[in-house]
C-alpha positions as CSV (number, residue, x, y, z in Angstrom):
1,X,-5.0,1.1,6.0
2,X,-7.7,-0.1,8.2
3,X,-11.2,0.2,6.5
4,X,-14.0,2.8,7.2
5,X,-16.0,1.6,9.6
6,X,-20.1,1.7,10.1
7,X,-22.1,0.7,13.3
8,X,-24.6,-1.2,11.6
9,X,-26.4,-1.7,7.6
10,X,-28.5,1.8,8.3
11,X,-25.0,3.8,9.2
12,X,-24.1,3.6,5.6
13,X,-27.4,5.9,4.4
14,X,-25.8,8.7,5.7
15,X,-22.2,8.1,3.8
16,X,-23.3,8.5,0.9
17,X,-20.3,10.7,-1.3
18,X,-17.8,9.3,1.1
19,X,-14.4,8.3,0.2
20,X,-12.7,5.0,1.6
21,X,-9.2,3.6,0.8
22,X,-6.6,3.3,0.1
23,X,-6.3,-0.7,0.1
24,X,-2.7,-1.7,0.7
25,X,-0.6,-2.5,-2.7
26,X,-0.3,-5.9,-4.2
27,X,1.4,-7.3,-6.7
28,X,0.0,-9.1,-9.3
29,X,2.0,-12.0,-10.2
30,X,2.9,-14.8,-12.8
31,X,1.7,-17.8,-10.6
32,X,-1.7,-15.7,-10.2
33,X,-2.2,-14.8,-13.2
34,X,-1.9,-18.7,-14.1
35,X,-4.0,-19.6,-11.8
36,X,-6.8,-17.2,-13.1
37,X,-6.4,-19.0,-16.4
38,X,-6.8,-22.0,-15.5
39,X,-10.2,-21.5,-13.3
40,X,-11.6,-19.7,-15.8
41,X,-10.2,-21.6,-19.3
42,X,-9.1,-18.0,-20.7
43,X,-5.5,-19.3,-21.8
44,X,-4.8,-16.2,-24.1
45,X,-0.8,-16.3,-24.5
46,X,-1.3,-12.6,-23.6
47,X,-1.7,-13.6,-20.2
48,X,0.1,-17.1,-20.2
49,X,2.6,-17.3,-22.6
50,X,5.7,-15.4,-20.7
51,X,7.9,-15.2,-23.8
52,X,5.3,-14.6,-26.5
53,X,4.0,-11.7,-24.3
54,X,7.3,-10.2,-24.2
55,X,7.4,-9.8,-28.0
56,X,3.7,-8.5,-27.6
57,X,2.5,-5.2,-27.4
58,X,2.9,-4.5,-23.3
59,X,6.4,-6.5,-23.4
60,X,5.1,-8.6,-20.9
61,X,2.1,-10.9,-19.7
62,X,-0.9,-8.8,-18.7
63,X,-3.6,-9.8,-16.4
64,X,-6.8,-10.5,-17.5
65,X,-9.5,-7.7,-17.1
66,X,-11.7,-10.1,-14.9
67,X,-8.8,-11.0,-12.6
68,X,-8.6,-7.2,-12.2
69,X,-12.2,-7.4,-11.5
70,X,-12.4,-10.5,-9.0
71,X,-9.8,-8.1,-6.4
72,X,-12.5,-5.9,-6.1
73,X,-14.2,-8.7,-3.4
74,X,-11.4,-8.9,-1.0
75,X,-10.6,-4.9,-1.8
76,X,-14.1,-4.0,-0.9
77,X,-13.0,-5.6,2.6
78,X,-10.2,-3.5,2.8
79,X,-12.5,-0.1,2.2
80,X,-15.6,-1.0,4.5
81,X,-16.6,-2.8,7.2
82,X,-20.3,-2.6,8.4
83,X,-20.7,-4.4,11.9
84,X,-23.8,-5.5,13.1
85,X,-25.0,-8.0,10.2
86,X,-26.2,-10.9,9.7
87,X,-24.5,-11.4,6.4
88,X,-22.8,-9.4,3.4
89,X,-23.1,-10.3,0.4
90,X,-21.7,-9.4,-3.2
91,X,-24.7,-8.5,-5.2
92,X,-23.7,-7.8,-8.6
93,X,-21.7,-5.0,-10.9
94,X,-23.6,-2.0,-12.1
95,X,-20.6,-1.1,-14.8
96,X,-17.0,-2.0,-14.7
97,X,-14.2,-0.7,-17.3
98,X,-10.5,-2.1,-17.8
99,X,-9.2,1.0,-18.9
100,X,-5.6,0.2,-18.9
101,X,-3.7,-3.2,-18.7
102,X,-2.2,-4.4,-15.6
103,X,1.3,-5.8,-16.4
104,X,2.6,-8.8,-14.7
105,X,4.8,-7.5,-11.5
106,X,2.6,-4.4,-11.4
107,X,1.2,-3.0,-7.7
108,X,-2.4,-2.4,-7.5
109,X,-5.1,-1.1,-5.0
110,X,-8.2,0.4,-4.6
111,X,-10.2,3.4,-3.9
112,X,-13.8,4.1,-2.8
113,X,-16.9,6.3,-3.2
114,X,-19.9,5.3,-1.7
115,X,-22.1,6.2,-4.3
116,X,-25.4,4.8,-3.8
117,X,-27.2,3.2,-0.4
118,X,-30.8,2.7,-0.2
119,X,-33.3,0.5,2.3
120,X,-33.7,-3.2,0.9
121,X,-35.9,-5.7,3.0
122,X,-33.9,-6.7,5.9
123,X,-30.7,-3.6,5.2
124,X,-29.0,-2.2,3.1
125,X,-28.2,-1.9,-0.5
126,X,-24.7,0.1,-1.3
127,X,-22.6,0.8,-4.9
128,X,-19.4,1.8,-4.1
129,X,-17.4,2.7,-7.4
130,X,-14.1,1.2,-6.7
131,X,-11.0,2.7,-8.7
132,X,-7.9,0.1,-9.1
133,X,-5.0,2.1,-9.2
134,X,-1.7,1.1,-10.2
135,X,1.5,2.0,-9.0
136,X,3.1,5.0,-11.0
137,X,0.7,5.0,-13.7
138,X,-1.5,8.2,-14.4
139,X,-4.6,5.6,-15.8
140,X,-6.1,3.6,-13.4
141,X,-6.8,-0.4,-14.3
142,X,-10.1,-0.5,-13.6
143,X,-13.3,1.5,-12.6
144,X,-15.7,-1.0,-11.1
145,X,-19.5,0.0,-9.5
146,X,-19.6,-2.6,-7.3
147,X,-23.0,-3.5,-5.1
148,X,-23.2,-5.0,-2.0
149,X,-25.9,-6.1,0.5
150,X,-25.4,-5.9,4.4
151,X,-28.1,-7.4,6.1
152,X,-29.3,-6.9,9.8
Protein backbone atom coordinates (compact mmCIF):
# COMPACT_ATOMS: atom_id res chain seq x y z
CA UNK A 1 0.00 0.00 0.00
CA UNK A 2 1.45 3.27 -0.97
CA UNK A 3 1.82 5.69 2.11
CA UNK A 4 -0.34 8.81 3.02
CA UNK A 5 0.98 11.50 1.58
CA UNK A 6 1.41 15.32 2.89
CA UNK A 7 2.56 18.44 0.76
CA UNK A 8 4.93 19.67 3.05
CA UNK A 9 5.98 19.50 7.40
CA UNK A 10 2.73 22.11 8.11
CA UNK A 11 0.20 19.58 6.06
CA UNK A 12 0.52 17.19 8.89
CA UNK A 13 -1.17 19.82 11.66
CA UNK A 14 -4.22 19.26 10.16
CA UNK A 15 -4.06 15.20 10.23
CA UNK A 16 -4.11 14.89 13.38
CA UNK A 17 -6.63 11.51 14.42
CA UNK A 18 -5.75 10.15 10.92
CA UNK A 19 -5.22 6.63 10.23
CA UNK A 20 -2.40 5.36 7.78
CA UNK A 21 -1.43 1.76 6.85
CA UNK A 22 -1.57 -0.90 6.28
CA UNK A 23 2.35 -1.62 5.60
CA UNK A 24 2.71 -4.67 3.47
CA UNK A 25 3.46 -8.10 5.50
CA UNK A 26 6.90 -9.40 6.21
CA UNK A 27 8.17 -12.18 7.53
CA UNK A 28 10.31 -12.33 10.29
CA UNK A 29 12.90 -14.77 9.90
CA UNK A 30 15.70 -17.00 11.45
CA UNK A 31 18.69 -15.34 9.57
CA UNK A 32 17.15 -11.84 10.93
CA UNK A 33 16.56 -12.66 13.95
CA UNK A 34 20.44 -13.77 14.15
CA UNK A 35 21.50 -10.97 12.88
CA UNK A 36 19.64 -8.78 15.55
CA UNK A 37 21.51 -10.82 18.06
CA UNK A 38 24.52 -10.35 17.01
CA UNK A 39 24.41 -6.32 16.61
CA UNK A 40 23.03 -6.01 19.63
CA UNK A 41 24.91 -8.97 21.90
CA UNK A 42 21.27 -10.19 23.25
CA UNK A 43 22.07 -13.97 22.49
CA UNK A 44 19.05 -15.32 24.65
CA UNK A 45 18.57 -19.04 23.34
CA UNK A 46 14.96 -17.84 23.13
CA UNK A 47 15.79 -16.09 20.18
CA UNK A 48 18.93 -18.04 18.92
CA UNK A 49 18.88 -21.31 19.98
CA UNK A 50 16.38 -23.04 17.19
CA UNK A 51 16.14 -26.41 19.06
CA UNK A 52 16.12 -25.16 22.69
CA UNK A 53 13.29 -22.75 21.61
CA UNK A 54 11.34 -25.53 20.38
CA UNK A 55 11.16 -27.15 23.74
CA UNK A 56 10.44 -23.57 25.21
CA UNK A 57 7.35 -22.04 25.93
CA UNK A 58 6.28 -20.55 22.13
CA UNK A 59 7.76 -23.97 20.52
CA UNK A 60 9.81 -21.90 18.54
CA UNK A 61 12.50 -18.87 18.44
CA UNK A 62 10.85 -15.61 19.08
CA UNK A 63 12.10 -12.31 18.04
CA UNK A 64 13.32 -9.94 20.35
CA UNK A 65 10.90 -7.10 21.50
CA UNK A 66 13.52 -4.47 20.17
CA UNK A 67 13.82 -6.14 16.73
CA UNK A 68 9.99 -5.67 16.74
CA UNK A 69 10.71 -2.17 17.65
CA UNK A 70 13.59 -1.28 15.09
CA UNK A 71 10.70 -2.15 12.01
CA UNK A 72 8.86 0.67 13.18
CA UNK A 73 11.68 3.00 11.09
CA UNK A 74 11.36 1.57 7.79
CA UNK A 75 7.28 0.94 8.60
CA UNK A 76 6.91 4.51 9.42
CA UNK A 77 8.09 4.94 5.68
CA UNK A 78 5.57 2.78 4.53
CA UNK A 79 2.58 4.92 6.49
CA UNK A 80 3.79 8.55 5.61
CA UNK A 81 5.58 10.46 3.37
CA UNK A 82 5.79 14.31 3.94
CA UNK A 83 7.44 16.02 0.70
CA UNK A 84 8.91 19.15 0.83
CA UNK A 85 11.73 18.74 3.68
CA UNK A 86 14.87 19.23 4.20
CA UNK A 87 15.30 16.23 6.38
CA UNK A 88 13.23 13.62 8.56
CA UNK A 89 14.37 12.46 11.35
CA UNK A 90 13.55 9.69 14.07
CA UNK A 91 13.26 11.56 17.25
CA UNK A 92 12.63 9.27 19.89
CA UNK A 93 9.76 6.76 21.46
CA UNK A 94 7.13 8.26 23.80
CA UNK A 95 6.00 4.56 25.06
CA UNK A 96 6.37 1.28 23.33
CA UNK A 97 4.79 -2.21 24.55
CA UNK A 98 5.66 -5.88 23.27
CA UNK A 99 2.48 -7.24 24.05
CA UNK A 100 2.71 -10.48 22.44
CA UNK A 101 5.77 -12.51 21.05
CA UNK A 102 6.42 -12.59 17.51
CA UNK A 103 7.39 -16.18 16.55
CA UNK A 104 9.95 -16.95 14.02
CA UNK A 105 8.20 -17.31 10.41
CA UNK A 106 5.40 -15.00 11.68
CA UNK A 107 3.99 -11.93 9.12
CA UNK A 108 3.93 -8.67 10.59
CA UNK A 109 2.95 -4.98 9.63
CA UNK A 110 1.93 -1.90 10.80
CA UNK A 111 -0.82 0.53 11.44
CA UNK A 112 -1.01 4.33 12.11
CA UNK A 113 -2.71 7.11 14.02
CA UNK A 114 -1.31 10.39 13.87
CA UNK A 115 -1.65 11.33 17.21
CA UNK A 116 0.18 14.28 17.99
CA UNK A 117 1.79 17.24 15.54
CA UNK A 118 2.85 20.46 16.84
CA UNK A 119 5.18 23.51 15.37
CA UNK A 120 9.00 22.94 16.28
CA UNK A 121 11.70 25.47 14.97
CA UNK A 122 12.18 24.85 11.40
CA UNK A 123 8.70 22.10 11.08
CA UNK A 124 7.15 19.80 12.49
CA UNK A 125 6.99 17.55 15.35
CA UNK A 126 4.48 14.23 14.89
CA UNK A 127 3.79 10.91 17.25
CA UNK A 128 2.23 8.47 15.28
CA UNK A 129 1.25 5.33 17.51
CA UNK A 130 2.17 2.51 15.29
CA UNK A 131 0.33 -0.90 16.00
CA UNK A 132 2.50 -4.15 14.71
CA UNK A 133 0.03 -6.58 13.75
CA UNK A 134 0.63 -10.02 13.09
CA UNK A 135 -0.88 -12.23 10.84
CA UNK A 136 -3.90 -14.31 12.34
CA UNK A 137 -3.37 -13.28 15.73
CA UNK A 138 -6.15 -11.29 17.77
CA UNK A 139 -3.01 -9.41 20.02
CA UNK A 140 -0.97 -7.24 18.19
CA UNK A 141 3.18 -7.44 18.79
CA UNK A 142 3.69 -4.26 19.52
CA UNK A 143 2.17 -0.69 20.25
CA UNK A 144 4.90 1.79 19.61
CA UNK A 145 4.42 6.00 20.01
CA UNK A 146 6.82 6.83 17.68
CA UNK A 147 8.08 10.71 17.07
CA UNK A 148 9.39 12.04 14.21
CA UNK A 149 10.68 15.44 12.92
CA UNK A 150 10.18 16.75 9.24
CA UNK A 151 11.96 19.72 8.67
CA UNK A 152 11.32 22.45 5.99
Amino acid sequence: MAPTSFDGPLALLAAVGTSVGPTDWQTITQAQINLFAEATGDNQWIHVDVEAAKAGPFGAPIAHGYLTMSLCAPMLAELVHVSNISMGINYGINKARFVNPVIVGSKVRAVGEISEVIEVAGGVQAVVKMTIEIEGSAKPAAVVETVSRYLA
